[in-house]
Structure formats: structure tokens, C-alpha cells
ROFIKE-14317 format. One record per residue (C-alpha): x, y, z; chain; residue in one letter. Coordinates in pm, whole numbers, plus 50000, padded with zeros to 5 digits. Layout:
X Y Z A a
...
END
This chain:
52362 49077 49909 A x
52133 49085 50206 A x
52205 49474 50271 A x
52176 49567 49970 A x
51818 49389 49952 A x
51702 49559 50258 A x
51864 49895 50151 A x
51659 49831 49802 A x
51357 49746 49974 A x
51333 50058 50256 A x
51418 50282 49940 A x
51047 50206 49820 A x
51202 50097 49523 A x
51041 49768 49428 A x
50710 49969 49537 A x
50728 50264 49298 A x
50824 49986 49017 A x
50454 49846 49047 A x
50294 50168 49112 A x
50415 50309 48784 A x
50375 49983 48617 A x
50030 50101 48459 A x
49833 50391 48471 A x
49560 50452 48733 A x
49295 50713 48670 A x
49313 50973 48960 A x
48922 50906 49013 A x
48953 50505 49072 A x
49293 50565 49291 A x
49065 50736 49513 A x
48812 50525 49552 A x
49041 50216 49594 A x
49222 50433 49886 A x
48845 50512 50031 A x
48800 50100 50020 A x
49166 50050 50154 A x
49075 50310 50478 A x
48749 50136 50540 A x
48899 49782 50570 A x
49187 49910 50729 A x
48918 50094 50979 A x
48685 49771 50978 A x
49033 49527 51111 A x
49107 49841 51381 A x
48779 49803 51536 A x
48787 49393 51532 A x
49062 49429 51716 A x
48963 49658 51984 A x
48646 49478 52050 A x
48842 49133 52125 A x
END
């Protein structure tokens, strides 16, 4: 059971399930992916400076 989790889980399976769960307009994917980068920037430079 274990290997087949882990096998399930690096196949990106569980992950595509939610993507396509419901539909995202193309114009608010990109701006959640713009806010995703910036905090994802914002931690990176937290880090640094400590």
C-alpha cells in the first residue's frame, strides 16, 4: 500500500484531480500565479536577510 501511495502521489495524480476539479479563467490563473511568485519571492528574501 505504501508504494503504491508514493507512486500515486509523484505521478501528480491527486494534484491534477483538484486542478481540474473546477474551471479557472486563464486571466485569474495568472494573477493568482503573479501573487504565488511574489510571496514565494517575499519568503526568499526573509530568508536571506536572517
Amino acid at each position: 500500500m505504501k508504494r503504491f501511495k508514493k507512486k500515486y502521489e509523484r505521478a501528480g495524480v491527486l494534484k491534477e484531480f483538484r486542478k481540474r476539479a473546477y474551471f479557472v479563467k486563464p486571466s485569474v490563473d495568472s494573477r493568482l500565479k503573479r501573487s504565488r511568485c511574489k510571496r514565494r519571492a517575499q519568503r526568499a528574501n526573509e530568508e536571506s536577510n536572517s
